[in-house]
N, C-alpha and C positions, 0 to 999 in steps of 0.2 A: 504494500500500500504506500502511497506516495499523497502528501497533502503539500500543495502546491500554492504557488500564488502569495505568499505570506511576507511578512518582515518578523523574523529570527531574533527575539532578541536570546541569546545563545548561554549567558550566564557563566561563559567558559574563564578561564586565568586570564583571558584577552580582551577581556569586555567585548567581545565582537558584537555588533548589531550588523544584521544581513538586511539592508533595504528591501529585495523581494528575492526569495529563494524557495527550497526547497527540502523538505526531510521526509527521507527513505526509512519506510517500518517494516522488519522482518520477524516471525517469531521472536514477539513480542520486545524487542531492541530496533534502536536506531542504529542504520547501517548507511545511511550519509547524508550529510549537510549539505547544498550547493546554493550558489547563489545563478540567478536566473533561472529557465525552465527544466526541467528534467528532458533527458534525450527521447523518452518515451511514456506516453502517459495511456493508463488504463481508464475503462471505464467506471471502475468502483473505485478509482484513485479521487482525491479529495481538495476541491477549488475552494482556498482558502480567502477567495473574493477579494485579498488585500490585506486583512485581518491582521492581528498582532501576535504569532505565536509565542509561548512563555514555556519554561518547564513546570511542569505538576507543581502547584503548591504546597509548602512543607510547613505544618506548622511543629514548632520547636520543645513544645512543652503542652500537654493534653491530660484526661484521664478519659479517653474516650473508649466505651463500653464497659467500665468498673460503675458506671451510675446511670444506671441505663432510664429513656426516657417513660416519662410515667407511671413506674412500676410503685416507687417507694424502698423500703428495708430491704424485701425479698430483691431487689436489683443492684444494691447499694455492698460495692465489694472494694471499696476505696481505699480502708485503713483499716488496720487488724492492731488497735489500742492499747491491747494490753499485756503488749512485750514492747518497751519503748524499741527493744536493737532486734531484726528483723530481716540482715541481709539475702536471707536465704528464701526468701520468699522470690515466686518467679512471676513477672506480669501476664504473662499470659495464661496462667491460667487462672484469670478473674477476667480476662476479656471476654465480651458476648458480643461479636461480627455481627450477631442480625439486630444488635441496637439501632433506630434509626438514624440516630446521629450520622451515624457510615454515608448512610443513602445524600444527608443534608452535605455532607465533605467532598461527595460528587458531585453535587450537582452544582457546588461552589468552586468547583476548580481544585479543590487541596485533595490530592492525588495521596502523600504520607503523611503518617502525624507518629509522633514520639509521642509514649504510652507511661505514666510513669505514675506508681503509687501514691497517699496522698501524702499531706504534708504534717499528720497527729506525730508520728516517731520521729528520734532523732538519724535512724537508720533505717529505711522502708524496705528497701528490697530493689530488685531488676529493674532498667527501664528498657523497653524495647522499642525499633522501631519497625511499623509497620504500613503496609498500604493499605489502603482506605476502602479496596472492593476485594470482596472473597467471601466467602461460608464457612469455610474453616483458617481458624489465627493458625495454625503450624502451614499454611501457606501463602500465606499473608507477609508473615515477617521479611523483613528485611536483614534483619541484626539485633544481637543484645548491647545495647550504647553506653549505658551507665549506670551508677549507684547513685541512690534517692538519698542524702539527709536534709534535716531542717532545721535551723535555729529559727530562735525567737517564740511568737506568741503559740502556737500550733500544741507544739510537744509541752510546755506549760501548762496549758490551761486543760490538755486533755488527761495529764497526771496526777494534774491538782486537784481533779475532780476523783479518781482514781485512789487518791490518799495513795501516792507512790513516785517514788522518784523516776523522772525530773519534773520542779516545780520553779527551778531558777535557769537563766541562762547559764551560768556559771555548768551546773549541772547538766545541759544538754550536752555542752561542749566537752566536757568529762567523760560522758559516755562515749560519746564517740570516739575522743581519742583512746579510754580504756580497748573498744573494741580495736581500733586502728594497730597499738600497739601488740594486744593480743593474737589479730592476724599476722603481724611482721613475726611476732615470734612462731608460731605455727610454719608460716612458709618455709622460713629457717628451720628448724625441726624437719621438715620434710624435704629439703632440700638437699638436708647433711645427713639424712638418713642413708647406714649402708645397706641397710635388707629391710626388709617388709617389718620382721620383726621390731625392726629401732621408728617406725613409722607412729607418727602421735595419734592417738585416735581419733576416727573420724569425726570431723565438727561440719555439719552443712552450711554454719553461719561464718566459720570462717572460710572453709573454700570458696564461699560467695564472693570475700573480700578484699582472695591472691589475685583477680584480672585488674582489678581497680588498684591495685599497690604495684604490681607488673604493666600498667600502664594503658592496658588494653582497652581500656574501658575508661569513661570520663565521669566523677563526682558531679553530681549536678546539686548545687546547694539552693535548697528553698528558701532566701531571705527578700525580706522587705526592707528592715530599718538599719540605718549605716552603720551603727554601732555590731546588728547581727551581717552584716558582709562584710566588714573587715576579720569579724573571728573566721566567717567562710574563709578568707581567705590566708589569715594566720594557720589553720588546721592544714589548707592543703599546701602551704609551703611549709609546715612543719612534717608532713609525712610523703613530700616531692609528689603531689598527685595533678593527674592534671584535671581541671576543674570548667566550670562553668557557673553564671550567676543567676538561679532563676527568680524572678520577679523583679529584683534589684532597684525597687521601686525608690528609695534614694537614692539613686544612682547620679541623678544630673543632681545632686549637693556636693558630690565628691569624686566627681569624674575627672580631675585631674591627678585627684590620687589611684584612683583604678587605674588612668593611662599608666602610668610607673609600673602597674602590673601587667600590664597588657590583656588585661582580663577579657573573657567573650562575655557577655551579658544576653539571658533572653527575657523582653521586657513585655509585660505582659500579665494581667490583663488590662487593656489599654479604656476599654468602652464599660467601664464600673464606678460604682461608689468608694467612696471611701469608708468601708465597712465595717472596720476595725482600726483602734490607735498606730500600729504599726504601719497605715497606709494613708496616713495624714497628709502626708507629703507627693504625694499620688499623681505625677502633670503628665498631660498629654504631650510634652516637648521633652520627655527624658529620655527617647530613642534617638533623638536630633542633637543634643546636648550630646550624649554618650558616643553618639557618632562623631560628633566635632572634634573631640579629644582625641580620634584615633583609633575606638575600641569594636570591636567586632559585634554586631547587633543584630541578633534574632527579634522577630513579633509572634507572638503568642497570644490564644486566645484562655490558655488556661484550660479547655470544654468540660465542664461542662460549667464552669464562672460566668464564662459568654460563651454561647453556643457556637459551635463549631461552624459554622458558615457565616458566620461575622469575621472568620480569620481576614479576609480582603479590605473589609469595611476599616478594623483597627487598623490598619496601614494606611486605609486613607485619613482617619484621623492622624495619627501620626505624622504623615506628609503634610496637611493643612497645618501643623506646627512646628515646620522647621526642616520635615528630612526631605532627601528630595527623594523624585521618583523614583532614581535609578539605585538609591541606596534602600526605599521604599521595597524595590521589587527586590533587592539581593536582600531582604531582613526576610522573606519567605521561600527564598531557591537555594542560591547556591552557600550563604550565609549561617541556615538550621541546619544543610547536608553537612557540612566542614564541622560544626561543632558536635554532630553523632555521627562524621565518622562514614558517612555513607553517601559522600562525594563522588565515590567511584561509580553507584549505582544509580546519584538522582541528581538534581538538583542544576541544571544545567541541560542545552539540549548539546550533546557533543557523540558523535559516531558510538558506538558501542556502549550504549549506557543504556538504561530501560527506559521504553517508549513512554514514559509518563508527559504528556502533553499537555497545554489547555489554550486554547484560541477566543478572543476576544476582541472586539469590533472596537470599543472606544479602552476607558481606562478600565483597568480590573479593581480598581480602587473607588470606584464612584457608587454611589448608593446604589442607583438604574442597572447598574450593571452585570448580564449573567453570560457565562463562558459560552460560545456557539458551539464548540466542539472541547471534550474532555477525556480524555485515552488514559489507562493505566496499563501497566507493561503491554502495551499494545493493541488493548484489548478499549472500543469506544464503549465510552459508559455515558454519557451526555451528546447529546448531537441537533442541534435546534438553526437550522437558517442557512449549512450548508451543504 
């Protein structure tokens, strides 16, 4: 299949934008980019009238299908409370694929979404990334990306009620590192083991926590208030991890300190209240700020905070304060892929990557606006006007 006729913007290392070109779709991958017409066009091949093609949109930060719509309790598989440390728990299986949300991430253009526990523990467990069309998550997935903790108000007040520690920050940031250290000693133990027999015994919460100390895997830290992102970030430079900063809703108070760190930031939820003390400081200009400094900037819709097919809209607020489009469009493509790690598979339209697509007539950021054509590995899941 060949969808024709388009301007590419490509999302590649090159910033490339293709004025009018062309992308080649084979079991389910792009197999080529060109600019002008294809040397041979079919009749079920796809006249993209002019249109603006984009890669799939990725939102960075999700719990979609852990809270499924309408249900109530019986649906609600978010946070398991009452073990604050919890790495061993696996996202997927509290996902439910025939949540509607799914159907809502299609038909807005967002092609992946990163899956990640909630934010009650100071250690939640997996986060995985996955695409947005399937019946069953083990084929769905993309990749396992990261380890979930939280500081601040979450694991507090869900302890405190619990009559159990943690009830202060002090103490969230303890746990973690107790557990942190705990796994470095376990990997060591296992690493220096000569036979099975000198092997420590099995621990699921720690095996959960040797990818994310070997690197493999990136910390995604749940904070809002600046005093809780700087401990995020004292913890992962005291145990060399690499990180990420979810919500980081103070972020534009202290974005020239974050630049010093080079930190990635995914901001988000952008289209909310100020719901709680931690999120007082709450501006729709902090992805614009965060960016001005330097720093790497996912948008996040949080789903189910704002529903999952507002991911577009929070970008256009965003833009309306400060980002511009072009960095607007990398906070949902190539931007969320780099920071999980699955740049190779999304996140960009570049030859050999999965066909995840979405074509749009004006901006993908304007209220009015819904995708004409939307592809996941290759497969059309939206198609309206061409």
């Amino acid at each position: 299949m060949i969808i024709r006729n388009v301007k590419i913007y490509t999302m590649d290392d090159d910033e490339h934008i293709i004025e009018n070109g062309y992308v080649t779709v084979e079991n389910g991958r792009i197999t080529a980019v060109g600019e002008g017409e294809p040397a041979c066009v079919e009749a079920d091949d796809i006249d993209g009238q002019g249109k603006s093609l984009y890669p799939g949109f990725i939102d960075a930060h999700t719990h979609m299908g852990l809270t499924c719509a309408g249900v109530g309790i019986e649906g609600e598989d978010l946070n398991e409370e009452f073990d604050p440390c919890t790495p061993q728990l696996r996202i997927i299986d509290g996902i439910n694929p025939a949540d509607y949300s799914f159907e809502m991430a299609r038909q807005a253009g967002v092609t992946t979404v990163i899956v990640s526990p909630g934010s009650t523990n100071p250690i939640a467990g997996a986060i995985t990334a996955i695409k947005t069309e399937g019946r069953r998550i083990d084929k769905m997935i993309v990749k396992t990306v990261g380890m979930k903790f939280a500081m601040g108000e979450n694991p507090k007040l869900t302890y405190m009620d619990h009559e159990q520690s943690p009830v202060t920050r002090m103490a969230v940031a303890s746990i973690i590192r107790d557990n942190l250290r705990k796994a470095q000693r376990y990997l060591r133990d296992t690493e220096q083991a000569e036979s099975e027999s000198d092997l420590p015994d099995h621990d699921s919460s720690m095996e959960a926590l040797i990818p994310l100390l070997k690197k493999e895997v990136t910390a995604h830290f749940h904070c809002h208030r600046a005093d809780d992102i700087f401990t995020a970030v004292r913890i992962a430079n005291e145990f060399g991890l690499d990180y990420t900063l979810i919500h980081c809703t103070d972020g534009h108070l202290i974005a020239d300190e974050l630049a010093e760190e080079k930190a990635s930031c995914v901001v988000g939820p952008v289209i909310c209240d100020r719901c709680k003390p931690e999120m007082a400081n709450l501006s729709p200009a902090n992805a614009a700020i965060l960016k001005k400094h330097g720093l790497e900037v996912a948008v996040c819709t949080d789903h189910s905070e704002v529903p999952i097919e507002y991911l577009p809209i929070s970008v256009g607020v965003c833009i309306k304060h400060g980002l511009s489009f072009y960095d607007g469009l990398k906070a949902v493509t190539c931007t969320p892929a780099r920071i999980a790690r699955i740049f190779d598979r999304t996140g960009s339209v570049e030859t050999g990557k999965d066909a995840d697509l979405t074509l749009f007539a004006g901006s993908p950021f304007e209220v009015m606006s819904s995708p004409a054509l939307v592809m996941i590995n290759g497969k059309i899941v939206r198609r309206e006007g061409v």
